[in-house]
C-alpha positions in Angstrom: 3.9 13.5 19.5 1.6 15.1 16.7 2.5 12.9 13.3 1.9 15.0 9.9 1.2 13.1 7.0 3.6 13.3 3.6 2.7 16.2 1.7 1.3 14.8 -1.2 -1.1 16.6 -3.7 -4.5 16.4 -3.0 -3.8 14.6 -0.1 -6.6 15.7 2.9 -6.3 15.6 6.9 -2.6 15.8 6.6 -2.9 17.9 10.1 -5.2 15.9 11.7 -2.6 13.5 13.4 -4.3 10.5 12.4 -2.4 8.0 10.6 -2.3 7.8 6.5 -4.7 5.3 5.2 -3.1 3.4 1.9 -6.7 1.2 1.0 -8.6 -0.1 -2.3 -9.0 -3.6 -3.7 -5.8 -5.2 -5.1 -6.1 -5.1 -8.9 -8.5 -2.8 -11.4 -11.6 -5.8 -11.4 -14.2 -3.0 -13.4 -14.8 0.4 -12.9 -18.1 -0.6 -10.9 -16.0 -2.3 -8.7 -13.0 0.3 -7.7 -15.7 3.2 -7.6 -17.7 1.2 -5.0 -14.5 0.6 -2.9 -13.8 4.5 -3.3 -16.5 5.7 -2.5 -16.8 3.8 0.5 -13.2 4.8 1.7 -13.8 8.0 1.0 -16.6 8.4 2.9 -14.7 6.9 5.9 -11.9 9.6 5.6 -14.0 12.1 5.9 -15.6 10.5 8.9 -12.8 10.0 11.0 -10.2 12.3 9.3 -7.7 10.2 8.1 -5.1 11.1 5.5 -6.2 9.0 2.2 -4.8 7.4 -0.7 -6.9 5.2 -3.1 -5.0 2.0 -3.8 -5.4 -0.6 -6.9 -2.9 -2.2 -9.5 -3.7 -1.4 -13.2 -1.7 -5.1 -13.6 -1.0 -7.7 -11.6 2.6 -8.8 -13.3 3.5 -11.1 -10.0 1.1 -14.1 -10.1 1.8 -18.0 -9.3 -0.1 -19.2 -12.4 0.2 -18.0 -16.1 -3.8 -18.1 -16.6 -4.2 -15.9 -13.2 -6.5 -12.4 -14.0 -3.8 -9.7 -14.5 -5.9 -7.2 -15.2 -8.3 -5.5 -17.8 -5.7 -3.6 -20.2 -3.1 -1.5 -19.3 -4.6 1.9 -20.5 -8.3 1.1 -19.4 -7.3 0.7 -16.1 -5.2 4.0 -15.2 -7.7 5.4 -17.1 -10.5 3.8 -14.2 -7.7 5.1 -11.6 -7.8 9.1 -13.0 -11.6 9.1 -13.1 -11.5 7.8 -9.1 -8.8 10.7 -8.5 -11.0 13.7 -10.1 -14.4 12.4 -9.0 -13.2 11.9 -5.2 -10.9 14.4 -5.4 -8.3 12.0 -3.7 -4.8 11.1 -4.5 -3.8 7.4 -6.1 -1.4 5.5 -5.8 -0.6 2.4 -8.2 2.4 -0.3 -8.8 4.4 -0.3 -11.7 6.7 -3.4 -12.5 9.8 -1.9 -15.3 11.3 1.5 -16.1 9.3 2.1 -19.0 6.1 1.7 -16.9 7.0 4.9 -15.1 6.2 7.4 -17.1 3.3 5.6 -18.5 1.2 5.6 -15.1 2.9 8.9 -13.6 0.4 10.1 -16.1 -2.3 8.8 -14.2 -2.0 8.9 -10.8 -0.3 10.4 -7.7 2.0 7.9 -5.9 4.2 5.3 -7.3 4.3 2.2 -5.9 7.4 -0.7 -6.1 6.3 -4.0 -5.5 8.5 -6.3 -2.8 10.0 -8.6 -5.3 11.1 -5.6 -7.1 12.7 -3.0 -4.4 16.6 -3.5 -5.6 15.5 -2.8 -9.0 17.8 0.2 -9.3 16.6 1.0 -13.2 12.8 0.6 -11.9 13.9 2.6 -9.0 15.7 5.4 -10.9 13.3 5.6 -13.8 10.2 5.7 -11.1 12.6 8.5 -9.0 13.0 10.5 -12.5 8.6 11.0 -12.6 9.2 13.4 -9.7 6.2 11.9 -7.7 6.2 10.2 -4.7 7.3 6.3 -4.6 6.4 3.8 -2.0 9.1 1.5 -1.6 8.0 -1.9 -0.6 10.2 -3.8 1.5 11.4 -7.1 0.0 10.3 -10.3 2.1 13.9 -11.5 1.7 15.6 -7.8 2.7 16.1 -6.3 6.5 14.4 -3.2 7.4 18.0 -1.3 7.6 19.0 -3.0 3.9 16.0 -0.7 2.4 18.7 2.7 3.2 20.1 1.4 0.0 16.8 1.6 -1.9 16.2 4.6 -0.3 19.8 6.4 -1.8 19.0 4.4 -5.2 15.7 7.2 -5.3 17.2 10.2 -3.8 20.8 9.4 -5.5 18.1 10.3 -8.6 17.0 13.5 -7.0 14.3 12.6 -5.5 13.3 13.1 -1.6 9.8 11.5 -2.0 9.9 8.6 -0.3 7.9 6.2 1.8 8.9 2.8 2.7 6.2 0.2 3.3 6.8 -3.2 5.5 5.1 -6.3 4.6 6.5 -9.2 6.6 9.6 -11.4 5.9 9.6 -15.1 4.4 9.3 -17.7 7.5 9.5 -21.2 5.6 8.2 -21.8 2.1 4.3 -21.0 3.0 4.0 -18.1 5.7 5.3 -14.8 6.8 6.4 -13.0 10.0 6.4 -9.6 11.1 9.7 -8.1 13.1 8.2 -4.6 14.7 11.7 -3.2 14.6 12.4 -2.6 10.7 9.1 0.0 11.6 12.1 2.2 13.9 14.9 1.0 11.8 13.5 2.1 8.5 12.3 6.0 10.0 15.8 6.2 10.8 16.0 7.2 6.8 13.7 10.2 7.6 11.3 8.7 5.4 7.6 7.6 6.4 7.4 4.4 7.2 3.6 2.3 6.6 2.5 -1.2 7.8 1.0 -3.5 5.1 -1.5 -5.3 7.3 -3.1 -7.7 4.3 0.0 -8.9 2.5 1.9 -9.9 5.6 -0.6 -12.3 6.4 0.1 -13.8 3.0 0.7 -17.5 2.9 2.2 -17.5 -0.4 3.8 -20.8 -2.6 0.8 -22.8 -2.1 1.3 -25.6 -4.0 -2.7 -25.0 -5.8 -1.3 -21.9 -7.5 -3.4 -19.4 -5.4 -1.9 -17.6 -2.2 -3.4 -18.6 0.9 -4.1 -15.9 4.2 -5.0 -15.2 7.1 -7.8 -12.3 7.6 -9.0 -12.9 10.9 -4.9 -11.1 12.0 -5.4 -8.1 10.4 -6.5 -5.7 13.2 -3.7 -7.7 15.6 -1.3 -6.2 13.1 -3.1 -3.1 12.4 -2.9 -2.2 16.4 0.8 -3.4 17.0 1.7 -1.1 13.8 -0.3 1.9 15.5 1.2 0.7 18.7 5.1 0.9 17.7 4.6 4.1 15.8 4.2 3.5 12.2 3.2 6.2 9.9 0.5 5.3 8.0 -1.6 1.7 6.9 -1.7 -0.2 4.1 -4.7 -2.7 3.4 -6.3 -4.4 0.2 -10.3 -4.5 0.9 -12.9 -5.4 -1.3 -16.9 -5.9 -1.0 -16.6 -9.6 -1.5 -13.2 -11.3 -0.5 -14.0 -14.5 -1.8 -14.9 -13.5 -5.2 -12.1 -11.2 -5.6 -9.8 -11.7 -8.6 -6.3 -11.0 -7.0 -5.0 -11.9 -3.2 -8.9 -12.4 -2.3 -7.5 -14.5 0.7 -5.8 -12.0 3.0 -8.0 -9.0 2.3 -10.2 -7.3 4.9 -14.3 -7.2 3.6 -15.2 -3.5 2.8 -18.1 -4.2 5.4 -15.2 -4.6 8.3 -13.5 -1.5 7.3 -15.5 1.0 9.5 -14.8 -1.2 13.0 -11.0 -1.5 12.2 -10.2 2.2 11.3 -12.3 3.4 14.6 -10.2 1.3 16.5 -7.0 2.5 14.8 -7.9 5.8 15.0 -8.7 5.7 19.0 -5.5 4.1 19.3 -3.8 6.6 17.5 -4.6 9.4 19.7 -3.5 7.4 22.8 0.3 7.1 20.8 0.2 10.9 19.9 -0.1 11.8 23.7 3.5 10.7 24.3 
């Protein structure tokens, strides 16, 4: 079964069956920064063919600590985000935390994004619906994958039918996270696509330093079962330098590693659109 990727502006390969890549480092560090990461995602998308969306927060509004880096400024860092969309001609997607936020960055970028914690926000989600541009819905840690329908009516209930959902794990204990394949089936069952957050659902979150802990070395065993059961598209937070990074350094993939994963993802792709 040939898979065609949402029909978002500016958005390449959307007939190529491949799945849609969601990728970029976590938060706006400097512009030298993001337009290394794009660059080199970019460059991979046009390799391989995959549908591609450039990822990054302009804030970080959800940290552990009160003296954690949230960001550079508001305004400087959609600003960063535009310039990546018109000089890689690629669409960008970015999270927003309260209503008033929405039309802020809808100015910006392509693809609204609500965080996890966030998802039964129904003012964030009506006031994001309102823009008219596409919103990613993450799936809360707490929630069920057939609880997110109600997210889902929040959005079109506001008159808006562009919708993707995005699962990132569920709370297992205090300090880890575990995946449950079916919420990948249950959630498509809103006609919606459906992606797999491969970085954040290796989180190990509520470490008791103030810094969320991870577990890298998992993310192509999730990247493949997500192929594998059918998902729509990939989510994944890279950066050049893990260790250095400013935000959720701990569970992303090295931009170095990206090439290997998405050739494997992509080969396995082809094998699931053959039934």
């Amino acid at each position: 079964m040939k898979h065609t990727a949402p029909d978002i502006p500016g958005l390449k390969y959307r007939d190529s069956g491949n799945f849609l890549l969601i990728a970029g480092p976590c938060v706006v560090e400097s512009e030298d920064i993001v337009f290394r990461i794009a660059e080199r995602l970019v460059k991979l998308s046009d390799l391989y063919s995959i549908p591609f969306i450039f990822k990054s927060s302009y804030r970080k509004a959800n940290r552990s600590k009160a003296d954690s880096f949230t960001g550079i400024g508001d305004i400087r860092a959609l600003e960063i985000l535009a310039e990546v969309r018109k000089r890689f001609s690629v669409p960008v997607i970015t999270d927003i935390h309260n209503p008033s936020e929405a039309g802020i960055a809808a100015g910006y970028v392509d693809v609204l994004q609500i965080p996890a914690f966030l998802c039964r926000q129904t003012d964030l989600l009506e006031a994001a619906a309102l823009t008219e541009k596409w919103i990613n819905i993450k799936k809360g840690q707490f929630l069920s994958g057939a609880s997110m329908k109600f997210a889902v009516e929040k959005v079109r209930g506001a008159g808006n039918e562009k919708i993707m959902l995005t699962e990132r794990g569920n709370m297992f204990g205090y300090q880890d996270l575990v995946v449950d394949y079916r919420n990948i089936p249950v959630m498509q069952k809103n006609g919606v696509p459906v992606i797999m957050d491969i970085t954040h659902s290796l989180q190990q979150p509520n470490q008791v330093r103030g810094v969320s802990g991870g577990n890298p070395e998992m993310i192509e065993t999730i990247g493949k079962a997500a192929i594998s059961v059918g998902a729509d598209g990939i989510f994944i937070e890279t950066h050049p330098d893990p260790a250095s990074a400013l935000s959720d350094g701990a569970n992303m993939l090295k931009l170095s590693k990206m090439e290997r994963l998405l050739i494997m993802l992509t080969a396995l792709r082809k094998t699931i659109n053959t039934f």
